[in-house]
Structure formats: structure tokens, C-alpha cells
C-alpha positions as CSV (number, residue, x, y, z in Angstrom):
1,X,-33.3,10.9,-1.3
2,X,-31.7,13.9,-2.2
3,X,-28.8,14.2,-4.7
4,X,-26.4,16.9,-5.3
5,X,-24.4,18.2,-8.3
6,X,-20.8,18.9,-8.0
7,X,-18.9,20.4,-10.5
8,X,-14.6,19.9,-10.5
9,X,-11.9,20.2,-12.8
10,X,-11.2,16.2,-12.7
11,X,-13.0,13.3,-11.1
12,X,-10.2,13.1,-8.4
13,X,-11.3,16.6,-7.0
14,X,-14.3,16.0,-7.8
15,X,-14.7,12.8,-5.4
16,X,-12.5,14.6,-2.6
17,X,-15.3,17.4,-2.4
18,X,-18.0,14.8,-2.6
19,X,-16.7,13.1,0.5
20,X,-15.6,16.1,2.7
21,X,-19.1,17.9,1.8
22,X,-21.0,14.2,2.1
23,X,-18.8,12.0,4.0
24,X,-17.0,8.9,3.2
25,X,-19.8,6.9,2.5
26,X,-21.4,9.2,-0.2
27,X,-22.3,7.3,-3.6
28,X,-21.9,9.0,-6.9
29,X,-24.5,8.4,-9.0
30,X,-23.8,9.5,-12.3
31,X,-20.8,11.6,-14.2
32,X,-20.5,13.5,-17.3
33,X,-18.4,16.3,-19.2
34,X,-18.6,19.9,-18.1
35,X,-17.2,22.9,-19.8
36,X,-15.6,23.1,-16.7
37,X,-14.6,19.6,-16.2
38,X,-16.5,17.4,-15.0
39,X,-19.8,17.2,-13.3
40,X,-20.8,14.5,-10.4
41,X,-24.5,13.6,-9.0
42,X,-23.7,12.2,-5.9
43,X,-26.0,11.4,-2.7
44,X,-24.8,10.4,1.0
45,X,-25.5,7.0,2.1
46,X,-27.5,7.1,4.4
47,X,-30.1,8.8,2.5
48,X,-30.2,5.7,-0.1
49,X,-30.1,3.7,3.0
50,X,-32.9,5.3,4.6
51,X,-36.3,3.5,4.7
52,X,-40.0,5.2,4.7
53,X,-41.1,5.1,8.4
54,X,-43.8,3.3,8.3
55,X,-42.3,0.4,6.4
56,X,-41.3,-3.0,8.3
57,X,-37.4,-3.3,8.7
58,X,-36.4,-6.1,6.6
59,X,-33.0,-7.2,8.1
60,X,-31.8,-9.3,5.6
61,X,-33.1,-7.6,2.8
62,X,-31.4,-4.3,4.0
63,X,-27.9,-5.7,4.2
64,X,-27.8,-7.1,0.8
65,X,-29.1,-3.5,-0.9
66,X,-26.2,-2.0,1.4
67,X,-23.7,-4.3,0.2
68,X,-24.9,-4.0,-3.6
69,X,-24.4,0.0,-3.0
70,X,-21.2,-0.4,-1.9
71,X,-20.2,-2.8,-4.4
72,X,-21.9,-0.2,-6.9
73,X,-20.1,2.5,-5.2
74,X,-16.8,1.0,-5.9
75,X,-16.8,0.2,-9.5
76,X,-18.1,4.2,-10.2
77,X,-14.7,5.3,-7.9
78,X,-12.7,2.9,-10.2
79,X,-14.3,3.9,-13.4
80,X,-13.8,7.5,-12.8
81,X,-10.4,7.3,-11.4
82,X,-9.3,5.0,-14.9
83,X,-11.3,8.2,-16.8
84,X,-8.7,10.7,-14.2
85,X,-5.5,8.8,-15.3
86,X,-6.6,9.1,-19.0
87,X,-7.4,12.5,-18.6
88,X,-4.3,13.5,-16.9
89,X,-2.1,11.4,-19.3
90,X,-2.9,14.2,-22.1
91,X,-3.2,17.0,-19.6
92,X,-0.2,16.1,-17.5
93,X,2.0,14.1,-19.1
94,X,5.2,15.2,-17.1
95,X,3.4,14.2,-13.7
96,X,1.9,11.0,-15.2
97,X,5.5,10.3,-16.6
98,X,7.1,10.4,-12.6
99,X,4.4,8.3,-11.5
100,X,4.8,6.2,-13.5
101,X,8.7,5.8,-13.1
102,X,8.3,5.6,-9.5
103,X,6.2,2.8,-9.3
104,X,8.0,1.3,-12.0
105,X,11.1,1.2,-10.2
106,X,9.5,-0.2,-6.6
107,X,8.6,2.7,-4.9
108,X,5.6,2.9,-3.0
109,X,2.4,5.2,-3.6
110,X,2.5,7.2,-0.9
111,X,5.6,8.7,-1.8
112,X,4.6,8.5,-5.2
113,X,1.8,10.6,-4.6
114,X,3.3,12.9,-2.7
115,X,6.3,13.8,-5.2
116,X,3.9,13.8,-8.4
117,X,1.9,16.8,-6.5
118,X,4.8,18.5,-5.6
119,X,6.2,18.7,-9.6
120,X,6.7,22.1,-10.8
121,X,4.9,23.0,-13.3
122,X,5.8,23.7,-16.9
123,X,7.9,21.1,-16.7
124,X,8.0,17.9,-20.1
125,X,8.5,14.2,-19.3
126,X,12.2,14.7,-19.2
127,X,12.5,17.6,-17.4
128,X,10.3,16.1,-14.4
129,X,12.3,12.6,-14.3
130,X,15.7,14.9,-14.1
131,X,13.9,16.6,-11.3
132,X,12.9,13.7,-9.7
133,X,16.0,12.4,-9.6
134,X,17.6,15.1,-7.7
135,X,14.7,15.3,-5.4
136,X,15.5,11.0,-4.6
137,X,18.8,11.9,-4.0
138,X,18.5,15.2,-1.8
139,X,15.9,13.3,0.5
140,X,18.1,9.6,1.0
141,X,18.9,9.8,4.3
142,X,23.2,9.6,4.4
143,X,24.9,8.6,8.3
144,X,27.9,10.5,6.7
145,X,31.4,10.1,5.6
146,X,32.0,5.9,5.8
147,X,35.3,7.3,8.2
148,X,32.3,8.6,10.8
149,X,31.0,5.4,12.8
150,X,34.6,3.7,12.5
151,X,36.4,6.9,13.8
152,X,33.9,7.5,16.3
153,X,33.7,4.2,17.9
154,X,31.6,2.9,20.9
155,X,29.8,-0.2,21.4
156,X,27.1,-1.1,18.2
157,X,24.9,-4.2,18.1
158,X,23.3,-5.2,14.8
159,X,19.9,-6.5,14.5
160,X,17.5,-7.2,11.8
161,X,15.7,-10.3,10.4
162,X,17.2,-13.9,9.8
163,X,18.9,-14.1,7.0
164,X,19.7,-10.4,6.7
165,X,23.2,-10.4,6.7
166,X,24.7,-9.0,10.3
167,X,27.2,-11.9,10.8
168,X,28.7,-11.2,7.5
169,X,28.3,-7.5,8.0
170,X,30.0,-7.5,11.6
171,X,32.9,-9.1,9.9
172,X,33.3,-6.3,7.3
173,X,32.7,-3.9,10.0
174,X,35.4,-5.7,12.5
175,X,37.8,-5.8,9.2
176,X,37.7,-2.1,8.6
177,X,38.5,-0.9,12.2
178,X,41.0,-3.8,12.3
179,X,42.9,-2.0,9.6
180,X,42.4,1.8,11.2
181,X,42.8,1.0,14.8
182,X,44.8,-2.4,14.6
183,X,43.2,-5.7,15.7
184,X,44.0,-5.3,19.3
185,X,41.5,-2.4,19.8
186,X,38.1,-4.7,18.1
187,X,36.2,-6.9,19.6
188,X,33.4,-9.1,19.1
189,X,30.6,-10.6,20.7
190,X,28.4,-13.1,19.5
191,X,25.0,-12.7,21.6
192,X,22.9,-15.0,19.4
193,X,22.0,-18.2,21.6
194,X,19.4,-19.4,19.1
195,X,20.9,-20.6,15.7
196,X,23.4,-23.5,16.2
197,X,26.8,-22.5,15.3
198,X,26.6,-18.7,15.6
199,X,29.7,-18.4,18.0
200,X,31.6,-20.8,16.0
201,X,31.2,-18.4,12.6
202,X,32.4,-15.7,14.6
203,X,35.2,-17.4,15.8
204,X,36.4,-17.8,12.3
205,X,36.2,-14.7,11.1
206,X,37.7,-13.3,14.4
207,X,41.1,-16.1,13.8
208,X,41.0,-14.3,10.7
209,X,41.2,-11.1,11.7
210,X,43.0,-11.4,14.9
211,X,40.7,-9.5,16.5
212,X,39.1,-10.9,20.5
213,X,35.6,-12.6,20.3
214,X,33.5,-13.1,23.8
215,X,30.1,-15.0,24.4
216,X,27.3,-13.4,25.7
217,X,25.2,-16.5,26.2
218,X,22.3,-13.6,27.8
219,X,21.5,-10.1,28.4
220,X,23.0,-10.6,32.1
221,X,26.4,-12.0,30.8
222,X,26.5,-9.3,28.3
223,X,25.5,-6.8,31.1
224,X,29.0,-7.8,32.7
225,X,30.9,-8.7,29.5
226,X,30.8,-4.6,28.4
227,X,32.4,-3.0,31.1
228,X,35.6,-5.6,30.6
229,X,35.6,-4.4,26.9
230,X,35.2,-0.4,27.8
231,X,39.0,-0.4,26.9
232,X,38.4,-1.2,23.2
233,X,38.3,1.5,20.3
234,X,34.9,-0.6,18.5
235,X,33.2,-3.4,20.1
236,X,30.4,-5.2,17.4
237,X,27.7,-7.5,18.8
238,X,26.2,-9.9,16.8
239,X,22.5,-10.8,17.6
240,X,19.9,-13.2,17.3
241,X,17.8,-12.6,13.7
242,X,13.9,-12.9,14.2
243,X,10.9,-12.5,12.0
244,X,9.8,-8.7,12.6
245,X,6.4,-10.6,14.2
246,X,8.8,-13.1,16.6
247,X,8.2,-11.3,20.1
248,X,11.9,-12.6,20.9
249,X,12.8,-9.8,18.3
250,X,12.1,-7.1,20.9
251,X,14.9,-8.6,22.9
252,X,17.0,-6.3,20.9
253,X,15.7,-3.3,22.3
254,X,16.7,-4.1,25.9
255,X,20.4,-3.6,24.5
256,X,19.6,0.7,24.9
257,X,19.7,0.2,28.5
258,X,23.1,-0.9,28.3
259,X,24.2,2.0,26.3
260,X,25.0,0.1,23.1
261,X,23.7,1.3,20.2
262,X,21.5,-0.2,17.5
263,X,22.7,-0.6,13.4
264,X,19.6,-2.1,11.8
265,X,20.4,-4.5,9.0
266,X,18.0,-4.6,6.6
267,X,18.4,-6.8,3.2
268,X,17.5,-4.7,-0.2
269,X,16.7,-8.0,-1.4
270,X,13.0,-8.6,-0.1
271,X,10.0,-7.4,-1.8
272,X,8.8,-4.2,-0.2
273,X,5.7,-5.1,2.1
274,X,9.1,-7.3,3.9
275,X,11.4,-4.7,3.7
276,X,8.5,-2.0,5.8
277,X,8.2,-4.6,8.3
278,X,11.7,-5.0,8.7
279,X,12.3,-1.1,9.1
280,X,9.7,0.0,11.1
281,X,10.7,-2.8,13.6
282,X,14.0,-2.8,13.7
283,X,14.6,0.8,12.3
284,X,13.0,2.0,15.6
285,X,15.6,3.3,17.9
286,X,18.7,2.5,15.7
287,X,21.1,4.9,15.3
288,X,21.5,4.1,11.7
289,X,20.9,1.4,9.0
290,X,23.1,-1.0,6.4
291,X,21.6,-1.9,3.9
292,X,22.4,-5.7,2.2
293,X,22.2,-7.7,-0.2
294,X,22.1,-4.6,-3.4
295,X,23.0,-8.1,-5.7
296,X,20.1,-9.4,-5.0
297,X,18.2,-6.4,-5.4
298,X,17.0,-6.0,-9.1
299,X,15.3,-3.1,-8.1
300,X,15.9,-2.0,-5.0
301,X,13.1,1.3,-4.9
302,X,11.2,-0.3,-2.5
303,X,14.0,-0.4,-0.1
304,X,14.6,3.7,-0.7
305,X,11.6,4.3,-0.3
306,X,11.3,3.0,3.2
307,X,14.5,4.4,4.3
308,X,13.4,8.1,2.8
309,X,10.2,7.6,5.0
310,X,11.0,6.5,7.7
311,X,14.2,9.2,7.8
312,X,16.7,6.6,8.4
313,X,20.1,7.5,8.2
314,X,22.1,5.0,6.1
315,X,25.5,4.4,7.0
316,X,26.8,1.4,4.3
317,X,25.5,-0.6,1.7
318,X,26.7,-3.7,0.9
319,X,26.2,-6.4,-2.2
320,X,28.4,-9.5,-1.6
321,X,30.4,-11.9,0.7
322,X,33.6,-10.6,0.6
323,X,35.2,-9.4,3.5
324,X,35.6,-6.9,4.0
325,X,35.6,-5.8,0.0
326,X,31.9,-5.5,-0.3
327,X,30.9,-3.1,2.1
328,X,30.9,0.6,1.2
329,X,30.0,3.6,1.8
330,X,26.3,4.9,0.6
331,X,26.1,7.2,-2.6
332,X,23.0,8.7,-3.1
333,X,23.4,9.6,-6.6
334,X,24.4,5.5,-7.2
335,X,21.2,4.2,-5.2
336,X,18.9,6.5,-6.7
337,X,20.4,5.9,-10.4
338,X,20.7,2.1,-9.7
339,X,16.6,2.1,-8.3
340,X,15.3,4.2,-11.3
341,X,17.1,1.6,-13.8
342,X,15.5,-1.3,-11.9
343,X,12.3,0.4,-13.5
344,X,13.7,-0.5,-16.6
345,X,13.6,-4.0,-16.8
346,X,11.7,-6.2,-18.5
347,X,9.4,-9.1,-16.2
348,X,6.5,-10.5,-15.9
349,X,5.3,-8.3,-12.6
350,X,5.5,-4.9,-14.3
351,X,2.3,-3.0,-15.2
352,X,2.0,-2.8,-19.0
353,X,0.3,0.4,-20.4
354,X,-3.5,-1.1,-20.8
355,X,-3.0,-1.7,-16.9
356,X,-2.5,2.1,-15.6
357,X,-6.0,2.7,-16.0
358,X,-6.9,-0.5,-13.8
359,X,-4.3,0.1,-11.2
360,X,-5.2,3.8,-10.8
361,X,-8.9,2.6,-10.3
362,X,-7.7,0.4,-7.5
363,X,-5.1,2.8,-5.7
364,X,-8.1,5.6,-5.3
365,X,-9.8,3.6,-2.9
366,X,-6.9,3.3,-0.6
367,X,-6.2,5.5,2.3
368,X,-2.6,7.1,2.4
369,X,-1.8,6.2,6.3
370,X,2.0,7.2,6.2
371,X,2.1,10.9,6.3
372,X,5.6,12.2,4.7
373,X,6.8,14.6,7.1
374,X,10.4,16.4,5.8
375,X,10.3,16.0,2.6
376,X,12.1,18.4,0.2
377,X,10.7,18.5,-3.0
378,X,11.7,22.2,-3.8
């Protein structure tokens, strides 16, 4: 077996040389101060793996030694990446201090990450959170002035999970261009043959507004129903809701070949592995996304952070069941401000300061998959 020394600055680039010099699999033996940082013995796997060549193969014996090493392997990478986060607490208190907000307030690590290496430098704790609070707000995707979509009309269908919100949505949507093009010139559809009592929600709120509702009982009805309504300033179909994993949920995307376009509704109010799910599926192809449910959001990063990722263009925001009151259009100063003071509060599920170390132990071993392309950090 033949080991190495490496010499870095911190652990972190110390284990990121290790593994492009060694590979992936290398195993760090030992660690210790250097005048220079820190110094690393590490060896690659395969030559703690490897066997003399005249001795037996011993199968069984050979898997369990692999699978201590590895186990071994892992408590070193969280040991040294708890010694990194106490190291760059003194050294770096300004980047530790955005970290640290961010993932207080919901946001993800990836875009964590990403931001904290991208702080100026010279900056102190305050400084960096007033910068990264301008950075938030000059990367939220914004559709535009809330006049845009209604002035521009067309034919929009919303779709999302169930339970999202897009009934209730339509019907502020229908309620504003009732009121700027007069009821005459809206008209719904309700296109959601699953849940029992769909059309007949609809047909309340379209009484209400005096507006025309139509029933699209499939995509070859609805396929003859548009051309009839060509005539109308804004026609709004409601859809069927699905589980992001429901196949039927793709039936959404058939609705591009009828030239309507997509509004994905996504609810603030999920935790954030839900929230992904729901934008990555339904984000794809839509033209734009409404965000529900900011009540029910106590802190609604997670949701932010998806939409600045996935460079989704936000086009309302809505918190409430009044219609057609409580739907708005998005400020990025408010979201940003109303995420960062969601870090704020006080439960159960926040990391306490004795659990930094821990949790940076566990985020090293995790790949970052989602690369953050057009992000403006300057």
C-alpha cells in the first residue's frame, strides 16, 4: 500500500484534491495541523483493497474489510468536514453567517453552496446577509407586470398537484379579466373528469361571475370546444390534479398540441423535497408559475429556491380564499424578505448551534447534481 501526503489550506480542499489526484474511492488515513493548513495521509482504495498474489481470495472476508473501510472512510469525511465548519466559523464568519441563514430559512444546499462561494470578500456578517438579500431578489424569476398575462390573453390551462389550488386560482384569474375585459369576453372550462363535483365548483364561481363555463369531458371534446371559444379575450382551463408520480399527470402535457399554454400551480405550503417534485414536473413546459398557499407557508425558502433554479418565471402569488382578493402580483423584495424571516422562527426542526458541525459532516458526502446555470451573484 502506498499513501500520499497532501497538504491544503482546509480539509474541504484538502479532500477535493485527494479525490481528483486518487479518485472517489480514496481513504484518508490520518489528518493533522500544518503551518500551512492542514495536512492529509490518504491512500486510494484499491490499494487497501488489494491482496498479496499468492494469497487465496476469501470472498466473504473481503467484503466485510471493504465495507468496514468504507464505513471508516465515512466517519474521517464527517470528522474533518465538522473540523472545516469550525475552522471556517472563525476564519469566515460572513460566509458561515449566509449559510447559515439560507438553510435556516428553507433553502436548499445546492444553492446554498453556490451563493456562500460566490460572497465578496471583506465583507462582516451583516454586510453579506444585506448582500444576499439583494442577490435573492435580483435572481427570483418575475413573469412581469400582474397587467401582462391578463392584457395579453390567449387560452391558459392550469395544472399542478391535488390539492394545489387551481380551481380557486382560475376563479381569481376569471375575476380579474372579468373586471378588465367584462364577463362576456371569459370563459371557462372545466377539463377535470376525475374528482366528483369539479364541473359543479366551476359552475358556481362562473354564476358568480357571469362569466360562460363549458365541459371538456376529454382531450377530443376539448380539441373541438377551443376553436368555438377563439372569440374570447381569456379562456382558463381547469385540469385534473395528480401526484407528480400519477402517469395520468402527463395528460397535461398533451394540452401544447392544442396551442394552450401551461400556468403551473405549485402550493408554497409543502415541505421542499414536495415542492421539487411538483416543479420539475409540472414546471416543465409551462409558461409561467403561481405560487399558493404563502399562509400556509411559515417559511416558504424552499419554494424560492426551486423557482430560482429551475428559472421559472412567477406570475402571482396567492395566500387565501378570497376571490378574487387574494391573488397578487409577485414582489421579489416581499418573498425574499418574508423567506429570510421564516429563518427566524422558533421550532422544533431547526438546527441548533451544537448541530452545524454534524450537519456539515453529513452534507460533504453528498453530490451536488443540480448545476446552477444563470445565476447572478455579482
Amino acid at each position: 500500500m502506498s499513501a500520499q501526503v497532501f497538504v491544503a489550506a482546509n480539509a474541504r480542499e484538502g479532500l477535493a484534491r485527494i479525490r481528483r489526484e486518487l479518485g472517489d474511492d480514496a481513504v484518508v488515513l490520518a489528518t493533522r495541523p500544518h503551518p500551512q493548513g492542514v495536512e492529509l495521509l490518504a491512500s486510494a482504495y484499491g490499494d487497501l483493497a488489494a491482496r498479496p498474489a499468492g494469497e487465496a481470495p476469501d470472498a466473504a472476508g473481503g467484503s466485510r474489510i471493504l465495507s468496514e473501510l468504507a464505513r471508516l472512510r465515512g466517519l474521517l469525511q464527517n470528522q474533518l468536514a465538522g473540523f472545516a465548519w469550525g475552522s471556517a466559523r472563525r476564519r469566515d464568519p460572513a460566509r458561515v453567517a449566509v449559510m447559515q441563514t439560507l438553510f435556516a430559512a428553507g433553502f436548499g444546499s445546492t444553492l446554498a453552496r453556490t451563493l456562500a462561494a460566490r460572497l465578496p470578500r471583506g465583507l462582516d456578517a451583516d454586510a453579506a446577509l444585506r448582500w444576499l438579500r439583494q442577490v435573492l431578489i435580483r435572481n427570483l424569476p418575475l413573469q412581469g407586470r400582474e397587467a401582462d398575462l391578463l392584457a395579453r390573453g390567449g387560452c391558459y390551462a392550469l395544472v399542478g398537484s391535488t390539492g394545489s389550488g387551481k380551481t380557486t386560482t382560475l376563479a381569481k384569474l376569471a375575476a380579474r379579466a372579468a373586471d378588465a375585459h367584462g364577463a362576456a369576453k371569459v370563459a371557462l372550462v372545466a377539463a377535470d373528469a376525475y374528482r366528483i363535483g369539479a364541473a359543479e365548483q366551476l359552475t358556481v364561481y362562473a354564476d358568480l361571475l357571469g362569466v360562460s363555463l363549458h365541459v371538456a369531458e376529454d382531450q377530443a371534446r376539448l380539441a373541438r370546444l377551443l376553436p368555438e371559444l377563439a372569440a374570447n379575450k381569456l379562456v382558463l382551463v381547469d385540469t385534473a390534479g395528480f401526484s407528480p408520480s400519477d402517469p395520468r399527470s402527463r395528460e397535461g402535457r398533451a394540452l401544447d398540441a392544442l396551442g394552450v399554454r401551461r400556468l403551473a400551480v405549485i402550493s408554497a405550503g409543502q415541505q421542499g423535497a414536495a415542492i421539487e417534485q411538483a416543479m420539475t414536473h409540472f414546471g416543465q413546459g409551462a409558461v409561467a408559475c403561481i405560487l399558493t398557499k404563502l399562509d400556509e407557508a411559515p417559511q416558504p425558502g424552499a419554494a424560492l429556491d426551486s423557482l430560482i433554479r429551475h428559472r421559472l418565471p412567477l406570475a402571482y402569488i396567492s395566500g387565501g380564499q378570497r376571490v378574487p382578493e387574494d391573488l397578487h402580483a409577485p414582489s421579489a423584495p416581499y418573498l425574499v424578505d418574508r423567506a429570510l424571516k421564516g429563518g427566524q422562527l422558533a421550532t422544533p426542526y431547526a438546527l441548533q448551534a451544537e448541530d452545524w458541525p454534524l450537519f456539515a459532516g453529513v452534507e460533504a458526502e453528498r453530490e451536488e447534481r443540480l448545476a446552477l446555470k444563470g445565476m447572478h451573484a455579482g
